[in-house]
TIVO-2410 file (N, C-alpha, C; in nm, 3 decimals):
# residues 183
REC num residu      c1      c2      c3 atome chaine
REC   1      X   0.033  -0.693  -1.074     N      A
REC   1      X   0.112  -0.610  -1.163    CA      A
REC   1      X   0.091  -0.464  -1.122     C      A
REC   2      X   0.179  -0.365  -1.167     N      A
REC   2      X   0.185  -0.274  -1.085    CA      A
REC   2      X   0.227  -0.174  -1.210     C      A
REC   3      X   0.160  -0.011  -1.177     N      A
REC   3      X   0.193   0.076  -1.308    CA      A
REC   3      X   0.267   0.199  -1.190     C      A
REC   4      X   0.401   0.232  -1.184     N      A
REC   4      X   0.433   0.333  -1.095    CA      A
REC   4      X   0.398   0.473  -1.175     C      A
REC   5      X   0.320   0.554  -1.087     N      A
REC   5      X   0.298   0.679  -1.125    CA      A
REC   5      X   0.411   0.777  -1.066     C      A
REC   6      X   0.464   0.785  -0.949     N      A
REC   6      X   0.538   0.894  -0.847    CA      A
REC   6      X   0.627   0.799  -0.776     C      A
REC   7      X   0.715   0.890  -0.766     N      A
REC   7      X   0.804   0.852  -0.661    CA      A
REC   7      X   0.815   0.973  -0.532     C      A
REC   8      X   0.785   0.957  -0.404     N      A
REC   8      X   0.864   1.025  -0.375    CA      A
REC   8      X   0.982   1.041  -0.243     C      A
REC   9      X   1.042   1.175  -0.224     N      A
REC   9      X   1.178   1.149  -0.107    CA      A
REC   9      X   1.084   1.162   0.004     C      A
REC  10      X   1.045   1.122   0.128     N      A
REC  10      X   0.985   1.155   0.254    CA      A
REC  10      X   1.020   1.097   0.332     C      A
REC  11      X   0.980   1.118   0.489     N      A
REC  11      X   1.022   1.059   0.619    CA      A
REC  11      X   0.912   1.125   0.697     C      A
REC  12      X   0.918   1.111   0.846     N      A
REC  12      X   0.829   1.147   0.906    CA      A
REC  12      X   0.807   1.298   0.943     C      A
REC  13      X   0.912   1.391   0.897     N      A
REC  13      X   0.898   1.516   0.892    CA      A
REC  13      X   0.831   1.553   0.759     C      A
REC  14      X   0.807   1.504   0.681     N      A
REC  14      X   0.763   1.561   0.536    CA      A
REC  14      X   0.790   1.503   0.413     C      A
REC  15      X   0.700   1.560   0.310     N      A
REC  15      X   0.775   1.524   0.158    CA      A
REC  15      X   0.876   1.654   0.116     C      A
REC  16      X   0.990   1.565   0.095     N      A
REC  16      X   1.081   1.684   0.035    CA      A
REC  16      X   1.102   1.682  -0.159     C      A
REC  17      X   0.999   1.566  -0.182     N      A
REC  17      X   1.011   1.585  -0.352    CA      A
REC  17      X   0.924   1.485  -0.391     C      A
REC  18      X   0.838   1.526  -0.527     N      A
REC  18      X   0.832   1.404  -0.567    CA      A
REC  18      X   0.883   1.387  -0.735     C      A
REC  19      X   0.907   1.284  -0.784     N      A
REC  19      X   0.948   1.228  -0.889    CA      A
REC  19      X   0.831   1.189  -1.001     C      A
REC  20      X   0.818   1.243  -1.110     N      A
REC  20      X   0.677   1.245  -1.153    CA      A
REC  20      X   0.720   1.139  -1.253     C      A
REC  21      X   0.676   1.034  -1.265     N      A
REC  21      X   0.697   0.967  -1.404    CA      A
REC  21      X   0.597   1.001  -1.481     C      A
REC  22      X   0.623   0.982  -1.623     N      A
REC  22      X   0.562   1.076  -1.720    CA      A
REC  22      X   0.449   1.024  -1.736     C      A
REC  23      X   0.304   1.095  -1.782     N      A
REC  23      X   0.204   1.023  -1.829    CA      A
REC  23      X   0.187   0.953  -1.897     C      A
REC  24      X   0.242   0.941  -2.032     N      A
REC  24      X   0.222   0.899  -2.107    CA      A
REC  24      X   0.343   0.728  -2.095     C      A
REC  25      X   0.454   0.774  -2.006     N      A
REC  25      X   0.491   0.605  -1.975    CA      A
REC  25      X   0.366   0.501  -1.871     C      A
REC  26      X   0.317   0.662  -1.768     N      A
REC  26      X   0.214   0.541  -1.689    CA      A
REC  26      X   0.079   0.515  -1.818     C      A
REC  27      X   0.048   0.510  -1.877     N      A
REC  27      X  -0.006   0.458  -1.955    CA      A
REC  27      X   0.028   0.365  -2.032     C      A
REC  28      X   0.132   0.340  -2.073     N      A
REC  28      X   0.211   0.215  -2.136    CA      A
REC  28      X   0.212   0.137  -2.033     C      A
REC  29      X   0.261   0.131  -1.905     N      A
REC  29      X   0.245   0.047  -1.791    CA      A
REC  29      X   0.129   0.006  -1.762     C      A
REC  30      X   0.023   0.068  -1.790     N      A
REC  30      X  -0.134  -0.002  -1.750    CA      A
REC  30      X  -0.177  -0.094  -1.874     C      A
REC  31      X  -0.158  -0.063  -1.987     N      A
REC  31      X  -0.186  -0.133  -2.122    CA      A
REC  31      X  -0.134  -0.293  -2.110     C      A
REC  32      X   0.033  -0.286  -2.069     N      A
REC  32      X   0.095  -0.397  -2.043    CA      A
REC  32      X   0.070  -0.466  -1.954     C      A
REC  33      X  -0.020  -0.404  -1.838     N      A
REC  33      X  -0.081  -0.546  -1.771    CA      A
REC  33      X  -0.195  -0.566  -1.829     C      A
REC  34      X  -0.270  -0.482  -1.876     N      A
REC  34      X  -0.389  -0.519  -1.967    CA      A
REC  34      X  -0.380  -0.631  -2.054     C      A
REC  35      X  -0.272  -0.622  -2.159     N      A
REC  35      X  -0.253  -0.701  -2.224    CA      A
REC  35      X  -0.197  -0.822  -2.206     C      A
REC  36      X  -0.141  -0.844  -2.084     N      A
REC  36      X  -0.061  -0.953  -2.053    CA      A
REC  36      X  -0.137  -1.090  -1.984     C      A
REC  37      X  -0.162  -1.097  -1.846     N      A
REC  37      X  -0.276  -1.150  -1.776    CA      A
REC  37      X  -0.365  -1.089  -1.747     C      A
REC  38      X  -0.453  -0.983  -1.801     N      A
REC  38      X  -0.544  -0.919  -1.781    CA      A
REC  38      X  -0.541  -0.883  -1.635     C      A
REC  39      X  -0.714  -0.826  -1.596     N      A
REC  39      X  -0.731  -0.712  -1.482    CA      A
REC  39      X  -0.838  -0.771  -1.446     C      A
REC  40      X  -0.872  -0.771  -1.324     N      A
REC  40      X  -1.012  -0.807  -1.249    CA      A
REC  40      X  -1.018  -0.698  -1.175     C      A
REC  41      X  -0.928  -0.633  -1.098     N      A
REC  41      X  -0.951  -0.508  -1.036    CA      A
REC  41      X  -0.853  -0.372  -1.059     C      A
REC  42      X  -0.913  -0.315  -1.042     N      A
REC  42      X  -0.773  -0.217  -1.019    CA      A
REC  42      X  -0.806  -0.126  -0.951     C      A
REC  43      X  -0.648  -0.130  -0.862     N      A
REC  43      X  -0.635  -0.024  -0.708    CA      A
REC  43      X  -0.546   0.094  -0.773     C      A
REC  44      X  -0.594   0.222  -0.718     N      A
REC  44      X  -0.564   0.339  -0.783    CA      A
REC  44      X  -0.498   0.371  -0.653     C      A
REC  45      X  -0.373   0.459  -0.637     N      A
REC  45      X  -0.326   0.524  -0.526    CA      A
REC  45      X  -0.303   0.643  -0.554     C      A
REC  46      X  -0.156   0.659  -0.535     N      A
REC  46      X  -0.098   0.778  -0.581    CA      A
REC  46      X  -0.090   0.849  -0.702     C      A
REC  47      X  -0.115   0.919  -0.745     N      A
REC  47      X  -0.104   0.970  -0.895    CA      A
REC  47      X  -0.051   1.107  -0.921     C      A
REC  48      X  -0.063   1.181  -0.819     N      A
REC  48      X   0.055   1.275  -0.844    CA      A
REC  48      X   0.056   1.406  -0.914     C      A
REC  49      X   0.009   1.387  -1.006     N      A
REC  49      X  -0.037   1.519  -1.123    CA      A
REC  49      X  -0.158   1.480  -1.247     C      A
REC  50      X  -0.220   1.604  -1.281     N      A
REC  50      X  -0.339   1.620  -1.361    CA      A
REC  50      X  -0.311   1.545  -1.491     C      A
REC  51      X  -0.224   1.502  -1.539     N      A
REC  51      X  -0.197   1.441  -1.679    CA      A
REC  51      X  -0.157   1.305  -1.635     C      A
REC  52      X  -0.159   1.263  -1.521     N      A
REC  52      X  -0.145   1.121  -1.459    CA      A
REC  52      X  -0.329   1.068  -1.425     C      A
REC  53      X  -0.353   1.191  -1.372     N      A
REC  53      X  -0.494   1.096  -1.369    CA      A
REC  53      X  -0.592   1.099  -1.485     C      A
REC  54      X  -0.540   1.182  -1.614     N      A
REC  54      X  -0.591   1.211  -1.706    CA      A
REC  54      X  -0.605   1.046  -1.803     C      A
REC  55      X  -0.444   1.027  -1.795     N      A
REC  55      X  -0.391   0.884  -1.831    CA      A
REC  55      X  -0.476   0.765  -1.767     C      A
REC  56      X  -0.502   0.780  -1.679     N      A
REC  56      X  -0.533   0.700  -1.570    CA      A
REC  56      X  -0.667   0.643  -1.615     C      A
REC  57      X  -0.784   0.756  -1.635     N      A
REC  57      X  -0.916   0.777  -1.642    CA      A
REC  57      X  -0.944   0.747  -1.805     C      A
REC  58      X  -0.805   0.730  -1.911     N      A
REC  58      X  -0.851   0.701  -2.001    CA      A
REC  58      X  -0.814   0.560  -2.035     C      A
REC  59      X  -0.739   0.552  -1.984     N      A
REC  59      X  -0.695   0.395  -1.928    CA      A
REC  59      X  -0.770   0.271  -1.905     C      A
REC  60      X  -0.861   0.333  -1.810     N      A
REC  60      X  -0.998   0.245  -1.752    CA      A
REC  60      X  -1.087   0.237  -1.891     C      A
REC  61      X  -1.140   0.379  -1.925     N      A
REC  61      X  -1.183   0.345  -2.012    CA      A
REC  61      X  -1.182   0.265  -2.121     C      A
REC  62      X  -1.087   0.316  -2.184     N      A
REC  62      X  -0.999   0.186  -2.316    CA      A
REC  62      X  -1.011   0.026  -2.242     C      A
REC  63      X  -1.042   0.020  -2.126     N      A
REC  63      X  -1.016  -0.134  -2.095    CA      A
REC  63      X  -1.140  -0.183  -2.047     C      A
REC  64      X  -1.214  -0.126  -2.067     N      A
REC  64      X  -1.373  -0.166  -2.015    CA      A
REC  64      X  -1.399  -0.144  -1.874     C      A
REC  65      X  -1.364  -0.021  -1.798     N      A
REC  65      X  -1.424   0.011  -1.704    CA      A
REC  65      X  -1.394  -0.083  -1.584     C      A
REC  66      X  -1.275  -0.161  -1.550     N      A
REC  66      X  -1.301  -0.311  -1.426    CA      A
REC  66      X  -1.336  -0.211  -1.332     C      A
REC  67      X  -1.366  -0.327  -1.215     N      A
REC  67      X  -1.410  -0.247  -1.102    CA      A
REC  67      X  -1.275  -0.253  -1.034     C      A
REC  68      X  -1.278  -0.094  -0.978     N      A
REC  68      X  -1.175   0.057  -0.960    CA      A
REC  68      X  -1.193   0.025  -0.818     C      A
REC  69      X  -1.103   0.029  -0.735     N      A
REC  69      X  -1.085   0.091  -0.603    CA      A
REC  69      X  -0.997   0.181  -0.615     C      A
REC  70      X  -1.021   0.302  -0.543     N      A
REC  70      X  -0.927   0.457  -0.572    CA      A
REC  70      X  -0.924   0.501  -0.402     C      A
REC  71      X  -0.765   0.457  -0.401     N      A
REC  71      X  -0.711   0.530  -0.257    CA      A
REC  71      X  -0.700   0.670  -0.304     C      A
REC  72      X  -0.746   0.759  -0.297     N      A
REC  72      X  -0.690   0.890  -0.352    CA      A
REC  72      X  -0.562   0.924  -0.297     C      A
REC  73      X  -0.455   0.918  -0.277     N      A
REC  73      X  -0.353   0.935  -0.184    CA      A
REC  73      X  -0.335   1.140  -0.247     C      A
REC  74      X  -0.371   1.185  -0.154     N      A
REC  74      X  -0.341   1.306  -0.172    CA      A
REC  74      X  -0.304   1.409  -0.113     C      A
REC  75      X  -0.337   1.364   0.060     N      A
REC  75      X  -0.251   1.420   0.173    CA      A
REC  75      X  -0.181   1.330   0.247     C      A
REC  76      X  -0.034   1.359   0.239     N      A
REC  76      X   0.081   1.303   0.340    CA      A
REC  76      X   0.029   1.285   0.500     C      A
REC  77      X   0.057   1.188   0.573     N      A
REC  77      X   0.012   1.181   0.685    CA      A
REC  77      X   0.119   1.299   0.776     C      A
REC  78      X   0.192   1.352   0.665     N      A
REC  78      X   0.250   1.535   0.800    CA      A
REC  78      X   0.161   1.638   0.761     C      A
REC  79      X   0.048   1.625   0.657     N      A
REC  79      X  -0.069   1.722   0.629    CA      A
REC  79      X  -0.013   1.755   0.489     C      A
REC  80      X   0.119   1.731   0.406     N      A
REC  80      X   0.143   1.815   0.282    CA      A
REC  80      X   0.006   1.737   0.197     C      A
REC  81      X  -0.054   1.807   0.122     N      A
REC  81      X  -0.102   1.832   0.000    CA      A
REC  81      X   0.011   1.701  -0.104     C      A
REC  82      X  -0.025   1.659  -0.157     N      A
REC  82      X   0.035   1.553  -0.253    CA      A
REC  82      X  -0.010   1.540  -0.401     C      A
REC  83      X  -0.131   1.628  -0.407     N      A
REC  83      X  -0.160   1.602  -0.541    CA      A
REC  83      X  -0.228   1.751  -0.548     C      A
REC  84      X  -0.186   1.792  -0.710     N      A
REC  84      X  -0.197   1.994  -0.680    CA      A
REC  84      X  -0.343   2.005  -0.698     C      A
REC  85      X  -0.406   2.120  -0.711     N      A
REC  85      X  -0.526   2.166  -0.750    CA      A
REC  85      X  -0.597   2.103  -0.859     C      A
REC  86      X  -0.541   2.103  -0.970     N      A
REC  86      X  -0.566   2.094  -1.066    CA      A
REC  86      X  -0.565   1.950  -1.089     C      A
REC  87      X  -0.491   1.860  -1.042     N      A
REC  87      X  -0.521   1.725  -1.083    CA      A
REC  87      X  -0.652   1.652  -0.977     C      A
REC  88      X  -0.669   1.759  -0.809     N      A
REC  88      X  -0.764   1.678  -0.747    CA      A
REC  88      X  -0.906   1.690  -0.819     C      A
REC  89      X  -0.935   1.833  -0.891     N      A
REC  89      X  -1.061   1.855  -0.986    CA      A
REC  89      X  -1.081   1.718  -1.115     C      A
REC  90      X  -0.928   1.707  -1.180     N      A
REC  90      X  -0.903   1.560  -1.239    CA      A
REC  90      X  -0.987   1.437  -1.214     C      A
REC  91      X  -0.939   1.397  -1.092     N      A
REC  91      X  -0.920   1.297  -0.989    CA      A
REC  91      X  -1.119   1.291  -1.008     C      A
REC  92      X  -1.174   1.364  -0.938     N      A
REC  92      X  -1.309   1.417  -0.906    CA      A
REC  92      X  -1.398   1.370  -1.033     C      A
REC  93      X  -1.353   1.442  -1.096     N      A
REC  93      X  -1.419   1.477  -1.238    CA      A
REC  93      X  -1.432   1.329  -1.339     C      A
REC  94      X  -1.290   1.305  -1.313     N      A
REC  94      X  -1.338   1.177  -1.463    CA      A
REC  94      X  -1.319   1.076  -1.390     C      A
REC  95      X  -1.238   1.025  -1.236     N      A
REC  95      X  -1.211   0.886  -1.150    CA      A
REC  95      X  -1.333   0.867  -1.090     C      A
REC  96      X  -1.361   0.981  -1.009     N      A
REC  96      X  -1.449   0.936  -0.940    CA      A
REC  96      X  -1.642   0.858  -0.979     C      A
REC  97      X  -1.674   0.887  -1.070     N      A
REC  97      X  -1.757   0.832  -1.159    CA      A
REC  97      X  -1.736   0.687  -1.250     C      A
REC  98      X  -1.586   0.662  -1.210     N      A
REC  98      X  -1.551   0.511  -1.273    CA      A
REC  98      X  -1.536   0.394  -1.183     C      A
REC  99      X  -1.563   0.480  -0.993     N      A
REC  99      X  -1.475   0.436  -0.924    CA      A
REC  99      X  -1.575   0.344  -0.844     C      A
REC 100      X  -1.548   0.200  -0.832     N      A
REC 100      X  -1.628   0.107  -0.776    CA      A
REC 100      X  -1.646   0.146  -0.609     C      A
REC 101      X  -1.510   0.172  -0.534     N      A
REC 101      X  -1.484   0.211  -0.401    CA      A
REC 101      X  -1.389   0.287  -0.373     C      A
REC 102      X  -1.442   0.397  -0.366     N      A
REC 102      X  -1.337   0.533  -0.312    CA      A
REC 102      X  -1.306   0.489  -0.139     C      A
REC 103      X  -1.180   0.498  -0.172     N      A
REC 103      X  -1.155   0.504   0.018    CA      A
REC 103      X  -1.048   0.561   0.074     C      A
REC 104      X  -1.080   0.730   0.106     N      A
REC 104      X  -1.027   0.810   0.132    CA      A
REC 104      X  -1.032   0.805   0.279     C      A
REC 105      X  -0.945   0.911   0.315     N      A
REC 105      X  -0.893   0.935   0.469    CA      A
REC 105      X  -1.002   1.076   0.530     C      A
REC 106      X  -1.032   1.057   0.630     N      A
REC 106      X  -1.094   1.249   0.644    CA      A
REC 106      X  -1.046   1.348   0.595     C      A
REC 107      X  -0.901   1.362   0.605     N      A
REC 107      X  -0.842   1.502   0.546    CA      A
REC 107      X  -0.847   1.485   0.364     C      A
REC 108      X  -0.832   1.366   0.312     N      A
REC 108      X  -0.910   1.340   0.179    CA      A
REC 108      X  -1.014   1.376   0.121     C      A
REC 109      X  -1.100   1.327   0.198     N      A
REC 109      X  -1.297   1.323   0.177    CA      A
REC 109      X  -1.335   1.508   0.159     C      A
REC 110      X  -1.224   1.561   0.299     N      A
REC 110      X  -1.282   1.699   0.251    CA      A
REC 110      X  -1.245   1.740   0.185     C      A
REC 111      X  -1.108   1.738   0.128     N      A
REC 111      X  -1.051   1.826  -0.004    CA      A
REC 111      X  -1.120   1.769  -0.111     C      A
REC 112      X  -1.178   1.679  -0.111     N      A
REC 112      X  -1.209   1.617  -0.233    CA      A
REC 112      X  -1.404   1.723  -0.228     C      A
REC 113      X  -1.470   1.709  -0.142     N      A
REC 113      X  -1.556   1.786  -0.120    CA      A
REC 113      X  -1.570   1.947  -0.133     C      A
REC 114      X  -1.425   2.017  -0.105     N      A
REC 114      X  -1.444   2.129  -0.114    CA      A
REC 114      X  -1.407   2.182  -0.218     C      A
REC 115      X  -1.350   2.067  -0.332     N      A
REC 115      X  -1.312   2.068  -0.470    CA      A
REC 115      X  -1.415   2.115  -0.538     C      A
REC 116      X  -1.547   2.025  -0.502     N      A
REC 116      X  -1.658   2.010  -0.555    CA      A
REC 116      X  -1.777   2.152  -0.531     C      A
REC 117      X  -1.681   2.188  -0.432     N      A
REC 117      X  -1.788   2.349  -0.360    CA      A
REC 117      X  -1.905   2.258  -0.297     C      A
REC 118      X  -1.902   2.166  -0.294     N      A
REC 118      X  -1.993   2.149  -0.132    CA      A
REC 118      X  -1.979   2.141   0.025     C      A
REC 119      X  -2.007   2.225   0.091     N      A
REC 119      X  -2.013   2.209   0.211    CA      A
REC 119      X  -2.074   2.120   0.284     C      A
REC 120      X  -1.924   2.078   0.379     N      A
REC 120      X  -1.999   1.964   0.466    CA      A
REC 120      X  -2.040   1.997   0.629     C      A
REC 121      X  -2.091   1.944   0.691     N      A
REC 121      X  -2.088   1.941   0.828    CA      A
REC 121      X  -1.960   1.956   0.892     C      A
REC 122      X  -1.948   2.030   0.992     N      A
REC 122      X  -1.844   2.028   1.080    CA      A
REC 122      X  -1.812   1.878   1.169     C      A
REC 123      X  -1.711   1.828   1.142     N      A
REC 123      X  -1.705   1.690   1.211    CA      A
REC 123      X  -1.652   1.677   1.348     C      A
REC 124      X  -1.827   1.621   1.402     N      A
REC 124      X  -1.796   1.603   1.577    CA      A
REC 124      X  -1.802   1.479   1.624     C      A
REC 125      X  -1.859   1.410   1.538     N      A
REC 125      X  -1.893   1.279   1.591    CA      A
REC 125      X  -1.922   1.165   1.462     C      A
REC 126      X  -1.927   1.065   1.453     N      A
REC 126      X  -1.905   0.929   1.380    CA      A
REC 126      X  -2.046   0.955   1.227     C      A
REC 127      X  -2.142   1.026   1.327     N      A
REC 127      X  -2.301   1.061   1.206    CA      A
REC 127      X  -2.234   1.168   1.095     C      A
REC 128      X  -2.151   1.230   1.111     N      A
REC 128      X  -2.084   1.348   1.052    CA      A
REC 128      X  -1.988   1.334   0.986     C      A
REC 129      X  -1.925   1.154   1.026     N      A
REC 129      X  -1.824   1.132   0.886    CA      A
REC 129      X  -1.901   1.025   0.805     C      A
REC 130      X  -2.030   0.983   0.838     N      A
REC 130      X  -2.157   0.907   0.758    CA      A
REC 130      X  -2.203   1.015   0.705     C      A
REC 131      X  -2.179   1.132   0.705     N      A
REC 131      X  -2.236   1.248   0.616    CA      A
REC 131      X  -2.134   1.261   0.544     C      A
REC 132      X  -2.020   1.285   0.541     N      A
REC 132      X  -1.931   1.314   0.442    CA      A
REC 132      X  -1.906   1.168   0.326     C      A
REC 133      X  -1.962   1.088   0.384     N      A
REC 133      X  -1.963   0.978   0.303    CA      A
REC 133      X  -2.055   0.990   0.209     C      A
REC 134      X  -2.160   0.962   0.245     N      A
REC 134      X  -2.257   1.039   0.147    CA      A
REC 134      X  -2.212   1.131   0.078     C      A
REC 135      X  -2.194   1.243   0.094     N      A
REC 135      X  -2.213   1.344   0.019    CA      A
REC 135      X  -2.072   1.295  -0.130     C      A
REC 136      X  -2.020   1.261  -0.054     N      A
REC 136      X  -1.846   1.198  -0.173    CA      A
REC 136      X  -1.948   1.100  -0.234     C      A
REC 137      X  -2.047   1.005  -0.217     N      A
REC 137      X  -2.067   0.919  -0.289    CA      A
REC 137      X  -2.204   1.018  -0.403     C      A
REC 138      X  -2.212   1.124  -0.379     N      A
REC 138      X  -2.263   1.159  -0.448    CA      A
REC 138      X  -2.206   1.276  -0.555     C      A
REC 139      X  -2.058   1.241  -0.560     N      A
REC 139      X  -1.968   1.267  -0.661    CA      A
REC 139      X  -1.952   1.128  -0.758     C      A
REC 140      X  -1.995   1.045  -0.754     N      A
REC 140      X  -1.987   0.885  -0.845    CA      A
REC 140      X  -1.960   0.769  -0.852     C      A
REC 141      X  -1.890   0.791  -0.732     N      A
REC 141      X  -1.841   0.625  -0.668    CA      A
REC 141      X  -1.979   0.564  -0.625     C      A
REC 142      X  -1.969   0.449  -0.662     N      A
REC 142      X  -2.079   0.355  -0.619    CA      A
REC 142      X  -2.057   0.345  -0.449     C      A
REC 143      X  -1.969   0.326  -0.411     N      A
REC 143      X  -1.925   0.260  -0.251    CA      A
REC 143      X  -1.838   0.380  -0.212     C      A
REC 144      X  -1.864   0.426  -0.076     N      A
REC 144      X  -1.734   0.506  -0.034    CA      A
REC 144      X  -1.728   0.458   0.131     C      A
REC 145      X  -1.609   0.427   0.132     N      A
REC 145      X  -1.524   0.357   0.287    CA      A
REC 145      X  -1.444   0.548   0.308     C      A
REC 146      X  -1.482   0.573   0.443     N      A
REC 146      X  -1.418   0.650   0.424    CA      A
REC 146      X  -1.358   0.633   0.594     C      A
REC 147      X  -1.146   0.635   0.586     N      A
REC 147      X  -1.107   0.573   0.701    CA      A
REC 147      X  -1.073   0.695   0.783     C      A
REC 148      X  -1.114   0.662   0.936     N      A
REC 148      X  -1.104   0.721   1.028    CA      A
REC 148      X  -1.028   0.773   1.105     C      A
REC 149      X  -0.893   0.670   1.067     N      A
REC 149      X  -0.808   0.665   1.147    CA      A
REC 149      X  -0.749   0.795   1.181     C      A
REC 150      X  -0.772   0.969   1.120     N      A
REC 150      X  -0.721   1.083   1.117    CA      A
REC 150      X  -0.803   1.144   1.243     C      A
REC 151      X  -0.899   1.051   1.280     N      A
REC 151      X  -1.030   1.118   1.420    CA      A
REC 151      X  -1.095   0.991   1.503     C      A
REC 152      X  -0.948   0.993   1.575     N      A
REC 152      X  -0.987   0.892   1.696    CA      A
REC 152      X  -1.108   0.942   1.765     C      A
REC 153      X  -1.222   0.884   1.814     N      A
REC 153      X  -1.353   0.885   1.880    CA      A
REC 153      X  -1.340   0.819   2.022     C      A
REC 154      X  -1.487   0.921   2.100     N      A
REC 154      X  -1.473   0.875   2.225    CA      A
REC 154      X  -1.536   0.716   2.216     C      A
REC 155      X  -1.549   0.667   2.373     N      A
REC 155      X  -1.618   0.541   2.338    CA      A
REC 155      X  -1.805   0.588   2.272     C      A
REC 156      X  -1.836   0.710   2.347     N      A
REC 156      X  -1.993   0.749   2.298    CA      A
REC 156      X  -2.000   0.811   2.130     C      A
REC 157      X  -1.856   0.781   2.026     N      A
REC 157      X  -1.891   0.792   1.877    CA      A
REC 157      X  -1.861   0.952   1.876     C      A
REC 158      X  -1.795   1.037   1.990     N      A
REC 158      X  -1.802   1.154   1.916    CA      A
REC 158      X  -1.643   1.184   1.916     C      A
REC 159      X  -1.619   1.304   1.860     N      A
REC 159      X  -1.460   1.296   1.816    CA      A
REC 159      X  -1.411   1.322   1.985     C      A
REC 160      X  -1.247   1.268   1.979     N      A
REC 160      X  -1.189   1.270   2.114    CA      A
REC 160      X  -1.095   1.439   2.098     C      A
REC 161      X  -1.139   1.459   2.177     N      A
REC 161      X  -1.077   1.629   2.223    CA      A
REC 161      X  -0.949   1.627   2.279     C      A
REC 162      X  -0.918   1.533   2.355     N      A
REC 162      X  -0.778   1.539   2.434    CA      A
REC 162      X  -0.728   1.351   2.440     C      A
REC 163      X  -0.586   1.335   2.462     N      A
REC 163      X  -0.551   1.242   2.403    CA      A
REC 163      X  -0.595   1.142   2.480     C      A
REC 164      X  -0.597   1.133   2.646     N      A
REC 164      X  -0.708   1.029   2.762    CA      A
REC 164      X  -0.830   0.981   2.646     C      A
REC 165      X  -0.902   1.072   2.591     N      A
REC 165      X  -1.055   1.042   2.559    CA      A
REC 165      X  -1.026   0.957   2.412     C      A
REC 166      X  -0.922   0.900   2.315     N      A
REC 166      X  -0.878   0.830   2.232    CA      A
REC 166      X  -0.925   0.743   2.220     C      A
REC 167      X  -1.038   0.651   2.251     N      A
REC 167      X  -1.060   0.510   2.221    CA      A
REC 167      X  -1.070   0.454   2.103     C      A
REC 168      X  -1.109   0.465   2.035     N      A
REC 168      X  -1.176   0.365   1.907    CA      A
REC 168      X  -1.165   0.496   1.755     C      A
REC 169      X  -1.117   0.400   1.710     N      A
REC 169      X  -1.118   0.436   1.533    CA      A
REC 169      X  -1.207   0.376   1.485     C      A
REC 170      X  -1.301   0.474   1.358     N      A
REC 170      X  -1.401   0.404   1.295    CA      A
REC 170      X  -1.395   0.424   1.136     C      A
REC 171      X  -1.397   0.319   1.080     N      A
REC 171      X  -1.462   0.332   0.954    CA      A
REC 171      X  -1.577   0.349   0.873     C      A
REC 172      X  -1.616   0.392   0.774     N      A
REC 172      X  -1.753   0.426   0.757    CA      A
REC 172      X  -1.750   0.414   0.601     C      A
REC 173      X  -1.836   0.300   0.580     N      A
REC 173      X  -1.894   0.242   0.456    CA      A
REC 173      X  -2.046   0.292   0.405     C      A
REC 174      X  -2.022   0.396   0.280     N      A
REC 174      X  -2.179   0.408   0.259    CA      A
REC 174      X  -2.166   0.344   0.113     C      A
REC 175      X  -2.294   0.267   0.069     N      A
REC 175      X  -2.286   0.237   0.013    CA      A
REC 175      X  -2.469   0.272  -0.061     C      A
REC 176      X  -2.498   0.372  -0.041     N      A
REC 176      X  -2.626   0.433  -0.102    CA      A
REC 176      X  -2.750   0.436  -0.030     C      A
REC 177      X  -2.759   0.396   0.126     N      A
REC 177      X  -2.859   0.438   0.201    CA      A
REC 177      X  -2.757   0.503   0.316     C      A
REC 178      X  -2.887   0.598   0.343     N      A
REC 178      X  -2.855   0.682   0.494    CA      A
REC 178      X  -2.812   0.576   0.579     C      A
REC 179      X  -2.890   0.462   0.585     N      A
REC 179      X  -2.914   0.344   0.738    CA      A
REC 179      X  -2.757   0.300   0.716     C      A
REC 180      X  -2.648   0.335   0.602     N      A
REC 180      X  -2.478   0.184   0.575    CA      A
REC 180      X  -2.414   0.264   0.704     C      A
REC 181      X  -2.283   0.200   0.689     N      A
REC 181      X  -2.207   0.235   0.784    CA      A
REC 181      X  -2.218   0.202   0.962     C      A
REC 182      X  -2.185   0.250   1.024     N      A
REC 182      X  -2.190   0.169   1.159    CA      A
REC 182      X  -2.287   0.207   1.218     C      A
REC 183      X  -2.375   0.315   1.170     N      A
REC 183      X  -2.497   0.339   1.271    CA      A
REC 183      X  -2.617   0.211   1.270     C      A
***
């Protein structure tokens, strides 16, 4: 079952709009699968604006907390920004503390980090997006996958500089020790 938050117009040049459905309908949409065949999980994506994830975060609550996976979808893969200021502090603030497995993209992990005013490492190599993992999981998510696919790596794990040196995409699962993830 499915609660639409956004719509929007895009293609591979950009978003040229998005379509906000109202908060207070995406909240009627989450209730009604609540109430219907119930929830074992729920996957969070797009949300769009600060009174969507407001809805969102009270949502969970009222329903006993299931365990949350939260794509944050908040940058377009042409780099736009998708979700404003004010709802990623949202997002941060009341999701991320509900959220069983955050699994953001790199250009995610840091906006979501620099939301928070922490500074991360400059990312050169595979140990440095196992640091940004960490540090996001120490915004509230129990688990953070955080996907790679935005920093293709050489075969020796460090980021690829020119497009020859491209080999391997990595993902990186922390899940509350330094040792998770692929190291």
């Amino acid at each position: 079952m499915t609660a639409t938050t956004a719509l929007t117009a895009q293609n591979t040049q950009g978003v040229s709009d998005i379509h906000y459905v109202p908060s207070a309908f995406v909240a009627k949409q989450i209730d009604a699968c609540f109430d219907d065949i119930g929830v074992d999980v729920v996957k969070i994506g797009m949300l769009a604006s600060a009174s969507t994830v407001d809805a969102v975060a009270s949502a969970l609550e009222k329903h006993g907390k299931p365990t949350c996976v939260l794509d944050p979808v908040m940058v377009a893969t042409s780099g736009a920004q998708l979700l404003p200021p004010s709802a990623v502090t949202n997002l941060r603030e009341k999701l991320l503390p509900l959220t069983t497995i955050l699994t953001p993209n790199i250009p995610e992990a840091l906006l979501l980090l620099s939301d928070a005013g922490i500074t991360h490492p400059p990312i050169h190599s595979v140990r440095d997006i196992a640091r940004v993992a960490s540090l996001l999981q120490s915004l509230g998510p129990k688990h953070v996958l955080v996907k790679g696919g935005h920093m293709p790596l050489t075969h020796d794990l460090n980021i690829a500089n020119t497009p020859d040196a491209k080999e391997i995409v990595v993902d990186i699962l922390h899940s509350g020790s330094d040792d998770d993830g692929v190291l």
